[in-house]
N, C-alpha and C positions, 0 to 999 in steps of 0.2 A: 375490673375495668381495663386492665392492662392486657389482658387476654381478647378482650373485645376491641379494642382497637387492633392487634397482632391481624384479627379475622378480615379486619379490612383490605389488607391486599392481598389475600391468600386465594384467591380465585382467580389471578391472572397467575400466579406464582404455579400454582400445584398444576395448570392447565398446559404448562412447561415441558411436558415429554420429546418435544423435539429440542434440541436440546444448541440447533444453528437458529440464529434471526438474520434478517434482512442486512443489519448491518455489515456481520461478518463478511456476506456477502461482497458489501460496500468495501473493505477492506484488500479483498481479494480482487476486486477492479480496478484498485488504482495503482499505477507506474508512475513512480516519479518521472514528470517531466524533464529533467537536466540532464540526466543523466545518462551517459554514455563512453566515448571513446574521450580522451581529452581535450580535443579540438572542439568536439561537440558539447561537453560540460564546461569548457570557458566561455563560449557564447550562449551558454543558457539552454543548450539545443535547439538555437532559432534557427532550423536548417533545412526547413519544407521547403520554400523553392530554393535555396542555393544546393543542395543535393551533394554529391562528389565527395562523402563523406558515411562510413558504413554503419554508423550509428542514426542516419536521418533513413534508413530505412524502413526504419519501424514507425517514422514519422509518414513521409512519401517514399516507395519505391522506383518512381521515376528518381530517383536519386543515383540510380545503377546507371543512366542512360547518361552521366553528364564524364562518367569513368573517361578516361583515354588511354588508363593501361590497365595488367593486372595489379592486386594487393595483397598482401598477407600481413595483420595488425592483433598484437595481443594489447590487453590495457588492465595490468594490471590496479587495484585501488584499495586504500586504508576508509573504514568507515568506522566516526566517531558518534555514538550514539549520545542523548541528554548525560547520561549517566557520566559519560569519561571514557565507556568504555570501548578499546578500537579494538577491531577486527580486520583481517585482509582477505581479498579473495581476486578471481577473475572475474571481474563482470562485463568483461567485455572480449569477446574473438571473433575476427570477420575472415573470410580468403574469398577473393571475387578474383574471376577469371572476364577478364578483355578478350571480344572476338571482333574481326572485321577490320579495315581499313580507314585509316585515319585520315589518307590524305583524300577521301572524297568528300564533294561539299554536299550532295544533293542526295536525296532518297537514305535508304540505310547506311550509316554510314558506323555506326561500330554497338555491339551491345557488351552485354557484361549477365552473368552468370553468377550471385553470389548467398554464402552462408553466416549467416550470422547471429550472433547472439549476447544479447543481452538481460541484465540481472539487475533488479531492484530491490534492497535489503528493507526487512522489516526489525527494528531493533528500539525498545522504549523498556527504560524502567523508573519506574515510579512508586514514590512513598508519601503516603499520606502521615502525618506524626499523627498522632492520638488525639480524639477530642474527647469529651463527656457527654455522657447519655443516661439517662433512666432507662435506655428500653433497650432490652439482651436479642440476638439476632437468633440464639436459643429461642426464644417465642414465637416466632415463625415457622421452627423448624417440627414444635410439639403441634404447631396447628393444622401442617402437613399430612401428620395422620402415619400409621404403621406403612402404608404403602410406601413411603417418599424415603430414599435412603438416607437424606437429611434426618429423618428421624430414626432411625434406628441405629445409626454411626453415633449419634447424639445418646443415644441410652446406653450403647455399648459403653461409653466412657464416663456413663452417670454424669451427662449433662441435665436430661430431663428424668421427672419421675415416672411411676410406673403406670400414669392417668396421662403421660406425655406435656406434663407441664414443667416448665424453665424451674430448676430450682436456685436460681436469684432469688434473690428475695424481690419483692413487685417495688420497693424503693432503693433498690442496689446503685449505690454508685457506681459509676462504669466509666471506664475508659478504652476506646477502641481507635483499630489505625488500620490502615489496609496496604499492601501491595500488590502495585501491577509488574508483570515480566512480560514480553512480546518478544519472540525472537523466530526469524523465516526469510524466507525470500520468494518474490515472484521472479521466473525466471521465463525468457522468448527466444525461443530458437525461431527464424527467419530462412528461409530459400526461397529465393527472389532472383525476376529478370528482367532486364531494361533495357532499353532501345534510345539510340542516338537517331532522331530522323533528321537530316540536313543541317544539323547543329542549330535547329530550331526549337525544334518538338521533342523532349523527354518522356519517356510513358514506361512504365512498367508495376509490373505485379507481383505479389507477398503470396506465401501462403505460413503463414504463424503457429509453431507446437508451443504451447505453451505448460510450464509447472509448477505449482506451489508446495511448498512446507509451512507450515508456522504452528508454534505454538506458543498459549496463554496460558501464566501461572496468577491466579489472583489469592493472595495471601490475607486473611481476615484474620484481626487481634482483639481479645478483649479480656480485660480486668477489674478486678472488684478491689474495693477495699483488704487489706489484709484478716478484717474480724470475719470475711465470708468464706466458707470451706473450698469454693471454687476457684482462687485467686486469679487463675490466667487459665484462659483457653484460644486455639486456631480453629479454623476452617482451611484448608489448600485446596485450590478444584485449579485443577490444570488441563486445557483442553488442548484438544492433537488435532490438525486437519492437513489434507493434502490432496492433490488432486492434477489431473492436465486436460488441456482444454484445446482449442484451434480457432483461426478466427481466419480472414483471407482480407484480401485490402490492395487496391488502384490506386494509383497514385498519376500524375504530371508535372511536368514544367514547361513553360514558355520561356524563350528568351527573343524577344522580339527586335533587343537591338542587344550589345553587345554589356554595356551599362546596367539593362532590368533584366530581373527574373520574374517570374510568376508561379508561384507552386498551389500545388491544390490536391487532396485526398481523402478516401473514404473507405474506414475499417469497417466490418461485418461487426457482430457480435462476438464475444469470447464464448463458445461453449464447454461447460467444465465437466467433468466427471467427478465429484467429490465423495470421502469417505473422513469419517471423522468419530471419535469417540472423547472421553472425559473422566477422569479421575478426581474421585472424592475422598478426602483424604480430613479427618474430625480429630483432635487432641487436644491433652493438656500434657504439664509440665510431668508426668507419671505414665502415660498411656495413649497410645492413637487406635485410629480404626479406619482402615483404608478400605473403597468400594471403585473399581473398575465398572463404570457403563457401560454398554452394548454400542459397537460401533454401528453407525447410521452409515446410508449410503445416499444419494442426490444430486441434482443435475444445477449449475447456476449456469444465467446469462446475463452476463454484463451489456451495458451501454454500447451502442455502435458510437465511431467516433468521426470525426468532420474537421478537419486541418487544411487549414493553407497558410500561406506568407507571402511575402513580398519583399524583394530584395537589389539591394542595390551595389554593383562592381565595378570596381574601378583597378583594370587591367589586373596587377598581380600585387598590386599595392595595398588594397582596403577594401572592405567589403562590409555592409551590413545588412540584417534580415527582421523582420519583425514579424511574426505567428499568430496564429489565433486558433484554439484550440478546443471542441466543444463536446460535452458529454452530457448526456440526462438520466441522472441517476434512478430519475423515477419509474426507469422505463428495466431496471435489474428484475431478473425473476428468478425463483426457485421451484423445483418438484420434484415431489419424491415420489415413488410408487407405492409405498405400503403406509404413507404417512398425509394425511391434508395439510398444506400448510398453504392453503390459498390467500390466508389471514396475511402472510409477508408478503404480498401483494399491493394488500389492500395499504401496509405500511409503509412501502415503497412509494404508492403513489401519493400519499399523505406526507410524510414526514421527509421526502429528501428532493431535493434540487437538483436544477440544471447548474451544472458546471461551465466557465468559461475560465479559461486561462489564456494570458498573453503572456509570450516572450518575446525579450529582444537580445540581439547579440551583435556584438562586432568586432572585426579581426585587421589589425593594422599591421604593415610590413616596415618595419624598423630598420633593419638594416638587410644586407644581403641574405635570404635565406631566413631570417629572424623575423618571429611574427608573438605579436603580446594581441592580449584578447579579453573579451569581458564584456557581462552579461545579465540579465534581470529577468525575473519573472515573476506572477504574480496568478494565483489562483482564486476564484472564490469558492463559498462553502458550498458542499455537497452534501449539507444537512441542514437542517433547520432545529432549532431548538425546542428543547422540549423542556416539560415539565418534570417533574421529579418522580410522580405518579406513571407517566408515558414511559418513563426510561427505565422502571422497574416493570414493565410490563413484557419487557423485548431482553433484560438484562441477562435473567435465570439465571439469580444469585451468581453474577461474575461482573465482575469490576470493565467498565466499557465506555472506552471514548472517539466520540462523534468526531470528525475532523470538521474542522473550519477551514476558513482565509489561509491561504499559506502565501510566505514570500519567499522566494530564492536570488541569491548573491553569489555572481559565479565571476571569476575571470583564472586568467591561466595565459602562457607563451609555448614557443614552440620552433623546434630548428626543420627545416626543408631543406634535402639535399636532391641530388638527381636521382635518386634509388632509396637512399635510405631516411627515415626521418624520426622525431622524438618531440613528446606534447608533454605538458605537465599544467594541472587544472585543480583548483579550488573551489567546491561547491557547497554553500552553506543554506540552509531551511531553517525556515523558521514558521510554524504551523498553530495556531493559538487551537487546541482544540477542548474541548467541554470535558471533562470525566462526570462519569455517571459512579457513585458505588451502589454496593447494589445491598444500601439497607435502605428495603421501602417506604416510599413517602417520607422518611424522617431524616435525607440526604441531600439536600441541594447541590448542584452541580458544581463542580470545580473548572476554573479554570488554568489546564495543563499546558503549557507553553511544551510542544515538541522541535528542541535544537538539534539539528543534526547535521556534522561536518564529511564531506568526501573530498578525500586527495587522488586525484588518479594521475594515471601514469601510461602513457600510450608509446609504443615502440612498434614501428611499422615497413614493409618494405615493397615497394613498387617494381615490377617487371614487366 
């Protein structure tokens, strides 16, 4: 009986040879929205139409057009994942070069020339403690079959017997637990150029190299009674991907009186070049048996994206912006040349959502020079939920969570001088998203609250 039920989900399982789904995909199209320079991560990055800021480039690049000199800005940042655990990096460097004359009012009146780049960290770790089960993940892996390296990493260390059946006993008490690890970054290098028309009209154009790293380590535990010969066994499958991509994007601003702005922009698709492979790695407390997979190669295309805002200035004193920010994820695709995977397709348009997010942000002048700031944002899901049956369908035995709703809490201040200046910004997520584990049908979804803190630090200088 126990064997016959295992056969139930062994046909979306073993049909598994590609070894990326739709999601990953999903993973690799999202940029944290907040994040940027510190000026830009304390208003939430609500910075499509106020622009003048090298981090809203990637938002609008009529942002280059609102310049009035040159700049050179590093931004350095601590990142605190769920876990505790911090990290530091650069994820922020801009140099934009000012051309043209300031003091004309009509026609062209100054552009700007700039480089830049920004970074969004991918970092989660998660622990499920042990629950109880009657049914060994060993069963799935005998009904795979000699081809499946789940099953022969399983025999190498006398999981299963020599007819590929679990040697649990079929009323084995069980306790299992899992780990998830994620650690990467999406990274945007930016050269961009913008136009001042009459200190009216801002316009300018991106063109985006884009890179990724990441990788997932999904750790499976299980144990028996002490009276059973197998008392503890793992599974570790850790998967590697990377890749870079380009994407290009128009951007404007209106300023029609001195008080409003008006911003508005439109990115292409991200086109990726991906390569990726995955390691299988089966033990107990005496023995492992590790299997390196064949690295895959493949093309993703993410969501074209649709940004504008609206903002409001009040001379050198206060200013605020509010965003709107629109993606549809349904619309991600994959292909490989030696492989069909038209099926994440068919998934993409089933199972995932349009995207909207809003930000808001705003920055007050305190005293001379001294500016405090602060900011909100709010996403919604770029998934729809699923059943437990669906999420083991797209899993391939690895531990996988769907993002939800997210909300972000930002604020931060900042000194301005004639040349030189300094930002300092606190940016906090909070993302409620599903976990899938990836023992079939017999798993209900969790839900994984993903918290995660950035302190940035922006040092900059204008000529």
């Amino acid at each position: 009986m126990k064997r016959l039920l295992m056969t139930m989900g062994i046909a979306a399982l073993s049909s598994m040879a590609f070894s990326q789904s739709v999601y990953d995909a999903l993973t690799f199209s999202q940029f944290n929205p907040v994040l940027g320079t510190a000026r830009y991560a304390g208003m939430a990055g609500a910075f499509t139409a106020l622009g003048g800021n090298s981090s809203a480039i990637k938002d609008n690049p009529g942002a280059l057009g609102i310049y009035r000199s040159s700049e050179l800005t590093f931004s350095p940042s601590l990142y605190i994942n769920n876990d505790g655990e911090v990290k530091g990096a650069l994820d922020n460097f801009a140099f934009v070069i000012n051309f043209g004359n300031k003091k004309r009012k009509h026609g062209y009146v100054t552009s700007s020339l700039g480089i830049n780049y920004n970074r969004s960290n991918i970092s989660r770790y998660t622990r499920q403690k042990m629950e109880e089960s009657s049914v060994s993940l060993s069963d799935y892996f005998g009904d795979m079959g000699p081809g499946d390296p789940h099953y022969y990493l399983s025999q190498d260390i006398n999981l299963l017997d020599e007819e590929g059946y679990s040697l649990f006993a079929p009323d084995a008490f069980i306790q299992r637990g899992y780990t998830l690890m994620e650690k990467g970054h999406i990274g945007q290098w930016d050269i961009a150029y913008g136009l001042n028309i009459s200190n009216i009209f801002y316009v300018g154009a991106a063109f985006g190299i884009n890179t990724i790293e990441y990788k997932q380590s999904t750790i499976y535990d299980e144990e028996t009674l002490p009276n059973y010969e197998y008392d503890h066994w793992y599974m570790d499958k850790t998967y590697y991907a990377s890749g870079h991509g380009f994407n290009f994007r128009v951007g404007a601003i209106v300023r029609p009186i001195d008080e409003l702005r008006i911003g508005a922009s439109f990115e292409t698709p991200t086109y990726y070049d991906m390569s990726d492979y995955y390691d299988i790695e089966i033990g107990d407390d005496f023995a492992s048996s590790l299997e390196p997979q064949d690295e895959a190669f493949y093309d993703i295309r993410t969501p074209l994206k649709f940004k504008a805002g609206l903002a409001g200035v009040i001379g050198k004193k206060a200013m605020i912006d509010v965003d709107y920010q629109y993606q549809n994820y349904k619309k991600i695709r994959m292909k490989a040349d030696d492989i069909n995977i038209d099926s994440e397709t068919d998934i993409a348009e089933e199972r995932m959502n349009q995207e909207h997010t809003i930000k808001v942000g705003a920055e007050v002048q305190v005293a001379d020079g001294f500016f405090v700031r602060a900011g909100g944002a709010y996403s919604t899901s770029p998934t729809k939920d699923l059943t437990a049956k669906e999420a083991a369908s797209v899993t391939n035995l690895r531990i996988c969570t769907f993002p939800k709703q997210a909300i972000y809490v930002t604020g931060g201040a900042g000194y301005k001088g004639e040349h030189f200046y300094c930002d300092l910004a606190y940016a906090f997520q909070n993302r409620k998203d599903h976990l899938y584990p990836f023992f079939p049908y017999y798993s209900e979804p969790k839900e994984a609250n993903l918290k995660t803190r950035n302190i940035i630090a922006t040092i900059g200088w204008r000529f």
